[in-house]
Structure formats: C-alpha cells, structure tokens
C-alpha positions in Angstrom: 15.0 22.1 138.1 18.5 20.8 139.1 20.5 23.8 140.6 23.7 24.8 139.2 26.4 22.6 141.6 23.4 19.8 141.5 23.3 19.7 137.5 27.4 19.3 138.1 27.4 16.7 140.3 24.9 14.7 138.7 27.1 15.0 135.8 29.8 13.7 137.4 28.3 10.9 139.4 26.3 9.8 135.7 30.4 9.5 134.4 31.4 7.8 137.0 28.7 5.1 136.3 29.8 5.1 132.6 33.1 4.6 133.4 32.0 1.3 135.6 29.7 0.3 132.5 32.8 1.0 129.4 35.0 -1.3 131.7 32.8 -4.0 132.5 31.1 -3.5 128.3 35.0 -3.8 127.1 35.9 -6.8 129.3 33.1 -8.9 127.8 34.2 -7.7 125.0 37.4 -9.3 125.2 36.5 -12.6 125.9 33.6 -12.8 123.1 34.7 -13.7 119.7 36.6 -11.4 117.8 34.8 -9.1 115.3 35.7 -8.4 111.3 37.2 -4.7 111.5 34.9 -2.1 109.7 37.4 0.2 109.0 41.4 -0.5 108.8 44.3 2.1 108.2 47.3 0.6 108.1 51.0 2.2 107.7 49.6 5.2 106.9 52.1 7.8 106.0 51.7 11.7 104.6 54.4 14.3 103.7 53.8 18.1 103.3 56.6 19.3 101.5 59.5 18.2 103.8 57.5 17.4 106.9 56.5 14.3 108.0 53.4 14.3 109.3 52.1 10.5 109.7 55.0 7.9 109.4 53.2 4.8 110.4 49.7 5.7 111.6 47.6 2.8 112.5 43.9 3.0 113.3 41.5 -0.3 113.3 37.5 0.5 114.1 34.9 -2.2 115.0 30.8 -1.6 114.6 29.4 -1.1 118.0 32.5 0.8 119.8 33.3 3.7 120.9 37.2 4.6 120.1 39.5 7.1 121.4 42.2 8.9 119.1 44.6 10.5 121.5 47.6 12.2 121.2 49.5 15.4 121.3 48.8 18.2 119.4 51.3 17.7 116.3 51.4 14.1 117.0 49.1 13.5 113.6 45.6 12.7 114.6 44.1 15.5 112.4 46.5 14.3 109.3 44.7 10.8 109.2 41.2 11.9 110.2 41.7 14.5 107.5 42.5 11.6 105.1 39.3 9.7 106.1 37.4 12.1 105.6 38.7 12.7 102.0 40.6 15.7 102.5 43.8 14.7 102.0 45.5 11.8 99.8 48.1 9.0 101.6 51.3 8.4 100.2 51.9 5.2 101.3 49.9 2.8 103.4 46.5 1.3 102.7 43.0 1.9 103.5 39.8 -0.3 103.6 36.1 0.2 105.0 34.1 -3.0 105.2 36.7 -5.0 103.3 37.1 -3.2 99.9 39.5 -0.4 98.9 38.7 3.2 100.2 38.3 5.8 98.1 40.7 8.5 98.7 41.1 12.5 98.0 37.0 13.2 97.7 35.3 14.4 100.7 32.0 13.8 98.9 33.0 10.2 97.8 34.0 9.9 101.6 31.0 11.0 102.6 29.0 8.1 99.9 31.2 5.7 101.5 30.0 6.3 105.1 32.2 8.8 106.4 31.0 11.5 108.9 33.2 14.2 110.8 31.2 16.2 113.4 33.5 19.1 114.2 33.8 21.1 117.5 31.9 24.0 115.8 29.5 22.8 113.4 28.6 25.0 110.3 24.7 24.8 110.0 22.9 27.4 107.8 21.1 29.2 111.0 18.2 30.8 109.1 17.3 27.3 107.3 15.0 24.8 109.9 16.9 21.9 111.2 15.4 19.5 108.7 16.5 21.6 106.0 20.3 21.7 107.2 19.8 17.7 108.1 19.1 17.9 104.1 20.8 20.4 103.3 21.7 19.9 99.6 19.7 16.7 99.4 16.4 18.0 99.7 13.6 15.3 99.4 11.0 16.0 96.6 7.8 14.7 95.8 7.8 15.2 92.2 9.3 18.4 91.2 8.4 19.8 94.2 10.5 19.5 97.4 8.7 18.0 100.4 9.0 19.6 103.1 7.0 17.5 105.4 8.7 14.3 104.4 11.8 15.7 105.5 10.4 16.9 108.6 9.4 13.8 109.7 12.6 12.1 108.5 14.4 14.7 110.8 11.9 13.6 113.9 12.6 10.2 113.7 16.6 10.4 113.1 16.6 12.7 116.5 14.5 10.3 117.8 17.0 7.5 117.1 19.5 9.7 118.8 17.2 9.7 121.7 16.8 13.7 122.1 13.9 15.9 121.1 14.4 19.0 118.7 11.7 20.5 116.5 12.8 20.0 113.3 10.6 23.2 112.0 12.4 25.1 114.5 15.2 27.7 113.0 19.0 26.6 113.2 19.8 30.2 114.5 20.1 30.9 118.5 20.3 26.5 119.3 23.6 25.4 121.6 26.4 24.1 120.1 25.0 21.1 121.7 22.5 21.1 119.6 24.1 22.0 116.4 26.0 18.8 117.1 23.4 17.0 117.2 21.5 18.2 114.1 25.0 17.4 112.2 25.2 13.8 113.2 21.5 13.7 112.3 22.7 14.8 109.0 25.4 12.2 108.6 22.7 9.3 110.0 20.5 10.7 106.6 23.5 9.8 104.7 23.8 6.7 105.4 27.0 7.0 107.6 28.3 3.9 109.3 31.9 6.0 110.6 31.4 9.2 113.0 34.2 10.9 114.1 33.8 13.5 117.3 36.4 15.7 116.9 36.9 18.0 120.1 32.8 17.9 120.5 33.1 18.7 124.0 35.6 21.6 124.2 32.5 24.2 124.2 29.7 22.3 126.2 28.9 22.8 129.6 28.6 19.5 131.8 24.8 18.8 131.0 25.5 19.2 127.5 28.7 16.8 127.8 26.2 14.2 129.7 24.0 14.7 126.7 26.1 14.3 124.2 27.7 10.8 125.8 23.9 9.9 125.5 23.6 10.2 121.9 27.3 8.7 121.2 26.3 5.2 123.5 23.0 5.4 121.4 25.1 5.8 118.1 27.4 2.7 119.3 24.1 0.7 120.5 22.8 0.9 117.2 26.1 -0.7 115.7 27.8 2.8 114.4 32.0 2.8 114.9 32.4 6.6 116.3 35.6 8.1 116.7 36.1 10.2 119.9 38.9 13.0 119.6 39.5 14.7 123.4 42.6 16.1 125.3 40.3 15.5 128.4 41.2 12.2 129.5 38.5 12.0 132.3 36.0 11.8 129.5 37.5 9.4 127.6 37.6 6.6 130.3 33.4 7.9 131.0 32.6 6.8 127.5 35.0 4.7 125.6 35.2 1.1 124.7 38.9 1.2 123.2 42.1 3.6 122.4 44.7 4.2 120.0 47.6 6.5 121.2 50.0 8.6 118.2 52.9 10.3 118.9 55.2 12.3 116.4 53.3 10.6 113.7 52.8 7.2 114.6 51.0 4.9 116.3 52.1 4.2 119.6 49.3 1.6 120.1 45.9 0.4 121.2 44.5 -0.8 124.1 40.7 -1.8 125.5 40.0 1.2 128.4 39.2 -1.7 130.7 42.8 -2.4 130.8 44.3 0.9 130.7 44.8 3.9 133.4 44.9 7.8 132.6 49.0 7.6 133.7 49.5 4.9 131.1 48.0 6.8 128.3 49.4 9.5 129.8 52.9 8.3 129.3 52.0 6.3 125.7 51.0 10.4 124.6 54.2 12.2 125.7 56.9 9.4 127.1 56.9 10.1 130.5 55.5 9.8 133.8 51.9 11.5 134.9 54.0 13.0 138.1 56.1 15.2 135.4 52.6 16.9 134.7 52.5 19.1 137.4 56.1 20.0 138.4 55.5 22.4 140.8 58.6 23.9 142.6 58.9 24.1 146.3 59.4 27.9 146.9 59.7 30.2 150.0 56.9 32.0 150.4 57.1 35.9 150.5 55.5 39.4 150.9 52.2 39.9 150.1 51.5 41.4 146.7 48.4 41.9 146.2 45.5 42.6 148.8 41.9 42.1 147.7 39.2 42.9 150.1 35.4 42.8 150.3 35.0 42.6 146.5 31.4 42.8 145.5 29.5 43.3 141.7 26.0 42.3 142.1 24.6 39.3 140.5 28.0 38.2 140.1 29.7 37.7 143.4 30.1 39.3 146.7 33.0 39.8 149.9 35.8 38.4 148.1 39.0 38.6 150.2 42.3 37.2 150.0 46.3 38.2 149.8 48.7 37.1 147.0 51.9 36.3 148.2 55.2 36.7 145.9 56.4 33.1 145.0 53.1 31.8 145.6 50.6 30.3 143.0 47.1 30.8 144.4 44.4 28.5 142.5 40.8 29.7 142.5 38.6 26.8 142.2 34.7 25.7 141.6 32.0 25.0 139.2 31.1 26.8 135.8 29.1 29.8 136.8 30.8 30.4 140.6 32.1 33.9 139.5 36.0 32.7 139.1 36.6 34.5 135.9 34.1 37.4 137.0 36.5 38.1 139.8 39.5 38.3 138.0 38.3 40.4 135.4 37.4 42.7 138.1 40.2 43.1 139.7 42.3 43.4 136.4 39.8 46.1 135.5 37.9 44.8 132.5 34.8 44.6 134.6 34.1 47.4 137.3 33.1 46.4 140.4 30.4 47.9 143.1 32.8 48.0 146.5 35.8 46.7 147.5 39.5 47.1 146.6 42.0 45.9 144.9 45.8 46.9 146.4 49.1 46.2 144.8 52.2 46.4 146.9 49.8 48.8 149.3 48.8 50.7 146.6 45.2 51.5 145.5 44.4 50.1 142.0 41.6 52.1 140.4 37.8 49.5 139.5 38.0 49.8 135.2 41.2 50.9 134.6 43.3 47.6 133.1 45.9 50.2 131.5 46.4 51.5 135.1 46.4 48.1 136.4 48.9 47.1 133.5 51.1 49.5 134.3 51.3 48.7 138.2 52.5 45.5 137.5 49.2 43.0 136.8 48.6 41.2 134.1 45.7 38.8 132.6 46.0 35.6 130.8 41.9 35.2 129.4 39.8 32.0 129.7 39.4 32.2 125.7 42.2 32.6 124.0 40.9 32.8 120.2 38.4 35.5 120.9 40.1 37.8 124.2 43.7 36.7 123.9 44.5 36.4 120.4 44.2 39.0 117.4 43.7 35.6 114.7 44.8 36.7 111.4 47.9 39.0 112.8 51.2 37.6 112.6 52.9 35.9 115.6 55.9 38.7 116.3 53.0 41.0 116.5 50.9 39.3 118.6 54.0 38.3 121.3 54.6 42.8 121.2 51.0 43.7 121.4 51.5 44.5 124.6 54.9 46.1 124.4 54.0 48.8 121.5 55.2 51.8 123.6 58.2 50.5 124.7 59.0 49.2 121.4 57.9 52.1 119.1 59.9 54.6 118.1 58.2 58.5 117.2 54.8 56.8 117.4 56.8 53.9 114.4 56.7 50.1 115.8 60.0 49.0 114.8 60.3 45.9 112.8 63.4 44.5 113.9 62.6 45.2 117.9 59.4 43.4 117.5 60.9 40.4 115.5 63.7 40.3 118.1 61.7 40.1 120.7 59.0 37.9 119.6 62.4 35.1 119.0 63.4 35.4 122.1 60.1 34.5 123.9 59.4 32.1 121.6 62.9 30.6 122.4 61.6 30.8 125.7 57.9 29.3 125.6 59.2 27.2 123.1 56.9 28.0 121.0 56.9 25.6 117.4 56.3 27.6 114.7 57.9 28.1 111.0 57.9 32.1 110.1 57.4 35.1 113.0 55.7 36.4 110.2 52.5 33.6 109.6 49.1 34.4 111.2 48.9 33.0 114.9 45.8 31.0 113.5 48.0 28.3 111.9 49.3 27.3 115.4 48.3 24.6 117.1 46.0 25.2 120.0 49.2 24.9 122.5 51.4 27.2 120.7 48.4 29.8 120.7 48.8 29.3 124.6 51.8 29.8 124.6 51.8 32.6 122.7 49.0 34.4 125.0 51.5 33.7 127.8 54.5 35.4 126.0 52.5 38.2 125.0 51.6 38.8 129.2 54.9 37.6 130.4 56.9 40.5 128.4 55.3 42.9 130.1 57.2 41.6 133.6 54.1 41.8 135.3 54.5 41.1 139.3 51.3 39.5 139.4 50.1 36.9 136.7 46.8 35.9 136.6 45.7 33.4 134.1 42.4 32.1 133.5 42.0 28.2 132.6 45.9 28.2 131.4 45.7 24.5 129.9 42.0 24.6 128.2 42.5 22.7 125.0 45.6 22.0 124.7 47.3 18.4 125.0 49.2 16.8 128.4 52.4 17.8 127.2 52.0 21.3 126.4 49.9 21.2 129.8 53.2 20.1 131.8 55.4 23.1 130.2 53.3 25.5 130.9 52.8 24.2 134.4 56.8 24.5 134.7 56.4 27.8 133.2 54.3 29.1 136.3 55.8 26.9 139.0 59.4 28.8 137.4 57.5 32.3 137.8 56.5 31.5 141.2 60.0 30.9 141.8 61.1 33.9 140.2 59.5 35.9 142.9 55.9 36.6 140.9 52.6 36.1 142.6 50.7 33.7 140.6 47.0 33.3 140.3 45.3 30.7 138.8 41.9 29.6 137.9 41.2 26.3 136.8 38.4 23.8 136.6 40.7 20.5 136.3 40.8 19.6 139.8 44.0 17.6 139.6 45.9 20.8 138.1 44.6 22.9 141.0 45.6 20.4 143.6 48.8 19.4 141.6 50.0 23.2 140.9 48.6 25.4 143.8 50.3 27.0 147.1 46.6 27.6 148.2 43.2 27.4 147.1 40.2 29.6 147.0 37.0 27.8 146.7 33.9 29.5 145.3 30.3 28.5 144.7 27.7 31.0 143.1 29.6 34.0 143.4 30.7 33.4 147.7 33.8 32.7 148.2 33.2 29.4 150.7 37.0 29.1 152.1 40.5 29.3 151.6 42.4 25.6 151.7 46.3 25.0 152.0 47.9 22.9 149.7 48.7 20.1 152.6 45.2 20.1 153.3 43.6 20.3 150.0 42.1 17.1 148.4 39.4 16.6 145.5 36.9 15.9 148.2 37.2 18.6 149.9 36.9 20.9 147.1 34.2 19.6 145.6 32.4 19.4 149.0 33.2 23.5 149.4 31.9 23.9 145.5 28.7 22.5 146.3 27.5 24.0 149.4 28.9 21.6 151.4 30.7 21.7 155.3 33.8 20.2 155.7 33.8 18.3 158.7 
C-alpha cells in the first residue's frame, strides 16, 4: 500500500507523463490528415429574457480526442453544454452530430442521438445494484421477465471496457463519487453514446481518484469516443487533453491543440490579461504579532504546531490532502477542541471550543466547503452577507430589513459580487460569487485575523485573481492573514511565509524569498531540504 504523500506523488509524476504523452499524441496529430468533425456548433447564440448568454459560441469535436471547454464562470460554457444535452433550445446558430441536423430541446432525444453528460455529483439510485442504475429505466428482459443476469454481465463487460473493476451486484449506496462516475459513464456507453461530456468530474476526487478517472477518459478516447473535459484546474487539463476551446462573455475566443499552447496563454484567452495579474500580492511592512499559537496537539490529527501571525502578513499553510491543514485551523477557531496547547490573540488567551469567544476577539474562519459550512443554500444573499452581524444589526431581538439590505449592497459593491436581486437564494450564484459572498459574510465582522481555508476552490482564474487582491488589500490593511491552500502556485504567488505540514507535523516554516515548489513538495513528503 502506497502511503499518503507516496499515493500523491505518484499521482503527480503519472500527470506529468500524460502531459509528455497529450503533447507528443496532439502533435502527430497535426501533421496526420485531417478528420470529419463528429460534432459541430456553430454561431451558437441563446437569450434569457434580456441577457445574453452565448453570442457566438463555437465548439467543433473529433472521435478519438480529448477536449477542453474553458472559461470563466459566466462566460457560457454551461449555456451550450446545456443545449447539447437537450436542455435548452438555440436561437440562432446551427447544430450537427455526424453530419445531419441535431435534434434540439429533448434531453431524451439528446440522449438517442449520442449525447452523455456526467455531472460532478452524479444521481444514482443508491439502494438499486450498479447494473440496475447502468439500466436504470431500460431494464433488459427475457420475455416478460427482466433479466437480471444479462444485465449484470452487460454491466461487467462495459466496466471492463472502462478498464476498472466494480461488482455490478454490489449496492450503489456507500461507493466514491469516483465510482458513481464511473457507473454513469457506464450508463451512457449502454446507450450507445458516442459524446461524453465531464463536467467538473474532478472537483470532489482525491488525487488517486483524479489518476483513475484520467484512466478511464484516455480509455474512452482510445476507443474512438469525443469527451468533453470541463475544469477550472488548468494543471489537469494540459495532464489529459488533446485540444481546447476557450469562451469568454459568451463567445468563443478560440481553439487550439494543447501541444501548442501554455497555461499563461489560456490563461490570458479566459480573462484578457496576463497570468502575473493572478496573484497581485502587495508588498507590505510587516508588523506586530497577532496571533501566537504554540504546541498545538489533538491526537490522531496533528501534534506541536507553533507559529506567530504577524499583522500585514499572509501566512500560507501548505501540504498534501490529509496533513492536518484544515484540522488545525478549525482548532484554533474553536470548531474542533484541541488536547494542549494555546491559541493567543494580541497576548490574550483564546478559550479550545469556543468560536463565539473567538469571534468576538477578533478571528474569523472562511471554511474549505463553502456549500455545506459556509453557505445557508436556499436563504437569500442579504441574509447570508448579515449572518454574522445579527446582533449588531437587530433591533429588540427584530433583524431589521433595511440594515441588512444596506449592508449586504455595500459588500457586494465591495466583493463585487454579480448578482440580480439581494433577495434570490445564494444557490443561483455562480460558484465565485458564492465565494465571495462567504468572504463578505467573515469580512463584516472586521475580524483582525482572517483565516480562510482553500479560498479559490472552484472557482475560475479571474474570480481567483480578485479574491487574491482582496487578501493581499487586507494584509495591507493591517490584518493577519492565514491561508491554506493546496495550489502550490497560489501559496508561492500570495504568501509572506509558509508553513509546511505532512501527516499532522508541522516539517518547517519557509520565507517567501526562499520558497519554491520544490522545496515544498520535498517538506510535504518527508523530505530534507538540503
């Protein structure tokens, strides 16, 4: 068995090699003859009431490629993939899958046509067996009798093409999201799908799982399937892909082969501007210490943490999944208690469980998952911006409507946060705006020490570069600034220092004119820097 920081860097090493392999794959592929297009979009363009969202949305796939769809959130790449997949109708532009006329406004006639979308969380039926849900609705029969065996064994060999082994008796219930993937691809290989789009299938894997699922997609491509690969993570996309297409504010910016493309030209194609502008961190005199942690211990989850916050300064925790990062921080916010140690703020004790106490001192947590720590989903956005203000704006134990409304503006004026009424749920944001709002939300409460967890999970490069500003502007404020991340070039690009962890240890402290990837990674791992 592969140990945790092994399993990672054998992840990373197996991208690596993929990367070598989509380049050298994509430059034979440009000087081989030229392939009929399977599927072709062409001047695509949608309304929704007064808003524009696709203008002139291009998309061309070929059998036997992987493709990238990349863009900003809002930039329209849900729009047409929504209209692929029959959910919504063009108004202008043309459509056509293996030369004739697509079919429009049917998701089930999309689906007869060849069309699969395997979303981020997939919806199986968890107390059916995966050959049911691969069936699910087309059950087999053998007479008038469904056959359950037939399917089974239809299920074995379609994993089997996919090169992983499931049970397909086994229940749906309790199996990864990795998994659950897989068994919805399986479904759309039953139905005869030649299209298979990937929307976000990554966000929720760990790096195994990643590695596993770029497996089955090169198996998919192998076989002659076009699959559509939707990711904000850029790394991932130059691991697996054969080719891009870039949109921005509704249009196609264009398309290239990854073989002769770089991550700072699709990073300018996505938002107009340089990759530098994606970490604008501020040079800013250092200050007082803040915040004193020292000898910090929870067993089973990390011991002897120690290190000093400093106002102005953004501190970046680093290492692989499982080091104890977010374990730490909810410790010394006070969400977890921990065994010994303390936490000091300004000099003064901060009580283990208390995160009222700790909110009122002056701290303040932005959580790794937004949706389900950060967020409450179906509540408006004024009242999610003021959930942490309720005291201060209540009056005789009454929120007051127009405070919260005023005050929710004027952070999302600030944040610049895109939304249409205060008053809609915070669900119909984008990912980014969510963010953003989490951010406001924490921010309002003037803390003098922010900490966020993973602050740019999810969300596009250009939301990633404001809320970079955001912090680097805090830090120049005067607030202490802690920040855990595992994007290596945002915790190099944005941090004052670095704390390295591996498996709950914390394995050394690195200044930023010291700091490089490899030194990180070598600290992560177990290593000694020499």
């Amino acid at each position: 068995m592969f140990s945790a920081g092994l399993a990672i860097l054998y992840a990373i090493e197996t991208i690596q090699n993929r990367r070598f392999h989509a380049m050298t794959h994509a430059t034979e592929a440009g000087s081989a003859a030229p392939q009929t297009p399977l599927l072709e979009m062409r001047h695509v363009a949608k309304s929704f009431g007064g808003v524009r969202a696709l203008v002139d949305a291009n998309l061309t796939l070929y059998p036997g490629e992987i493709h990238a769809l990349l863009g900003e959130n809002g930039a329209g790449k849900s729009t047409l993939l929504k209209a692929l997949a029959g959910v919504h109708t063009i108004d202008a532009g043309d459509i056509t899958l293996k030369g004739a006329p697509f079919r429009q406004g049917s998701t089930r006639e999309s689906i007869e046509q060849g069309i699969a979308v395997i979303y981020q969380e997939p919806s199986l039926f968890p107390d059916l067996t995966l050959a049911e849900n691969v069936f699910v609705g087309r059950q087999l029969t053998s007479g008038v009798l469904i056959n359950w065996d037939e399917m089974a064994r239809q299920s074995r060999e379609l994993f089997q093409r996919l090169g992983v082994q499931l049970d397909p008796n086994a229940r749906a219930r309790g199996i990864s999201i990795a998994d659950q993937q897989i068994v919805e691809i399986a479904k759309a290989l039953s139905t005869d799908a030649t299209v298979i789009v990937m929307d976000e299938p990554t966000a929720a894997l760990s790096s195994r799982e990643v590695e596993r699922l770029f497996q089955v997609a090169t198996n998919l491509k192998n076989q002659g399937y076009a699959v559509v690969f939707v990711s904000h993570r850029l790394d991932e996309v130059f691991a697996l892909c054969d080719r891009l297409t870039v949109m921005r504010d509704g249009e196609t910016v264009g398309s290239k082969m990854i073989a002769d493309s770089s991550e700072a030209d699709v990073v300018r194609m996505m938002v107009g501007r340089e990759v530098s502008e994606l970490f604008p961190k501020l040079d800013v005199p250092i200050g007082d210490v803040v915040l004193s942690v020292d000898n910090l211990s929870l067993e089973g989850q990390f011991e002897d943490i120690s290190f000093d916050v400093h106002a102005g300064e953004i501190l970046g925790l680093a290492g692989l999944v499982g080091s104890g990062r977010s374990e730490v921080v909810r410790a010394i916010f006070g969400i977890d208690r921990y065994d010994s140690g303390t936490v000091r703020l300004n000099g003064e004790l901060i009580p283990p469980g208390k995160p009222a106490v700790a909110m009122d001192k002056g701290l303040a947590l932005v959580p790794e998952d937004r949706r389900q720590q950060g967020l409450f989903m179906a509540s408006s956005i004024s009242r999610n911006v003021v959930a942490t203000l309720w005291k201060k704006l209540s009056q005789w134990l009454l929120l007051l409507r127009r405070r919260e409304d005023s005050t929710a503006a004027n952070w999302g004026k600030t944040l610049q946060v895109k939304y249409a009424e205060l008053a809609d749920p915070v669900e119909r944001l984008s990912g980014g705006n969510q963010q953003k709002v989490v951010l406001a939300k924490w921010l309002a409460t003037e803390p003098q020490v922010l900490i966020v967890d993973e602050p740019t999970r999810g969300i596009d490069v250009g939301t990633k570069a404001e809320v970079h500003r955001l912090l680097s502007e805090k830090a120049q404020a005067g607030m202490a600034v802690i920040m855990v991340s595992s994007e290596l070039p945002e915790v190099l690009g944005m941090s004052d220092r670095i704390v390295v962890m591996r498996e709950g240890k914390q394995m050394g402290i690195l200044d930023r004119s010291e700091a490089d990837s490899e030194k990180i990674i070598t600290l992560a791992t177990g290593g000694v820097i020499v």
